[in-house]
C-alpha positions as CSV (number, residue, x, y, z in Angstrom):
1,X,1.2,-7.9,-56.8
2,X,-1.6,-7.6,-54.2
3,X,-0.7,-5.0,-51.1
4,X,-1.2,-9.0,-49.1
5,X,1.6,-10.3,-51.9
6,X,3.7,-7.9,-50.8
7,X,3.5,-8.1,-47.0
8,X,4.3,-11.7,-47.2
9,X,7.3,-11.1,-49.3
10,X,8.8,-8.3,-47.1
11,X,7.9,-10.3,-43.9
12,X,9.9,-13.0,-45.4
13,X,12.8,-11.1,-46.4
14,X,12.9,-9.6,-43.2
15,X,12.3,-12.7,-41.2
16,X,15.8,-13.7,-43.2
17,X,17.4,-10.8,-42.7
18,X,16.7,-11.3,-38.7
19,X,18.2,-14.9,-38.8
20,X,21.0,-13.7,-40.1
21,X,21.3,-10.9,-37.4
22,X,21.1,-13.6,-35.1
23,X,23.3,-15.6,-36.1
24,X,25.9,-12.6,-36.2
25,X,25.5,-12.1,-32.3
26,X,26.1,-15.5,-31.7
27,X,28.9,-15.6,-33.3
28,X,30.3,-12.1,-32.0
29,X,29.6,-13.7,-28.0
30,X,31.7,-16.4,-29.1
31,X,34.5,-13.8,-29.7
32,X,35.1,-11.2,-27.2
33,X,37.5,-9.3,-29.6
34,X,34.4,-8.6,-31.6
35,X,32.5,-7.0,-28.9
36,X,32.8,-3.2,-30.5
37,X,30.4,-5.0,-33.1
38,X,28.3,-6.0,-31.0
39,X,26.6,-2.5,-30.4
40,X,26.5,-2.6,-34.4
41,X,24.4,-5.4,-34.2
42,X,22.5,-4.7,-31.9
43,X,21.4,-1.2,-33.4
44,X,20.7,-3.1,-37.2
45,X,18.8,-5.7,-34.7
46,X,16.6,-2.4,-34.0
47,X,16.5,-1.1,-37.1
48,X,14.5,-4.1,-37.9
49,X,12.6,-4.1,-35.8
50,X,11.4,-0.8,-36.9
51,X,11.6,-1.7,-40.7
52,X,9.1,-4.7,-39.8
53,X,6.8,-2.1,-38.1
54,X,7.0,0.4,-40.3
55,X,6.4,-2.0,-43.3
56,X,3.3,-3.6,-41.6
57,X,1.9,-0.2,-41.2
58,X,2.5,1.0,-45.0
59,X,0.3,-2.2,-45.4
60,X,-2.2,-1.6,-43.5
61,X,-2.6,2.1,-45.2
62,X,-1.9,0.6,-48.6
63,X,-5.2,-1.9,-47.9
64,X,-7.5,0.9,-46.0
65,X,-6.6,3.4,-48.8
66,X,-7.5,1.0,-51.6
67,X,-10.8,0.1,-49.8
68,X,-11.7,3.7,-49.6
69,X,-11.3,4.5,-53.2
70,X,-13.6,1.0,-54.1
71,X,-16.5,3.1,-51.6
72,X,-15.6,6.0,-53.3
73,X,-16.2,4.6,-56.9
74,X,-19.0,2.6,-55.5
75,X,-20.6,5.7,-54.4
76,X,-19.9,7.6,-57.3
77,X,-21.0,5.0,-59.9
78,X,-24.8,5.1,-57.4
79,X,-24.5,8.6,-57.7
80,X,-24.1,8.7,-61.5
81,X,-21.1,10.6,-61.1
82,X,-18.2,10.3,-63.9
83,X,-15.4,9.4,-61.9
């Protein structure tokens, strides 16, 4: 699985995961005597949030580190060093 592969797959599952958390407040506003859960909700909403950020960045490192280490072979291999 490709570092892009995997993006799209954790985007999706977390795209998921957020519909659901939406749907959860919606149905906590519709229900004042689930207000303490609210905060709950809120704070996984956040968490997400986070998750998503975090995950885009691993990415991001995951693609720039692999790119690195094809220069470094590149360079090696014009070098004539065993690698």
């Amino acid at each position: 699985m490709t570092s892009q592969e995997l993006a799209e797959v954790l985007d999706e599952l977390l795209e998921k995961i957020n519909d659901s958390h939406i749907s959860m407040l919606k149905q906590i506003d519709q229900h004042p005597e689930l207000e303490q859960f609210r905060e709950v909700i809120v704070k996984l909403g956040e968490s997400l949030d986070t998750l998503r950020l975090t995950v885009k960045y691993l990415c991001f490192d995951l693609e720039a580190t692999s790119r690195e280490l094809d220069q470094l072979h590149n360079t090696s291999e014009d070098d004539n060093i065993p690698f």
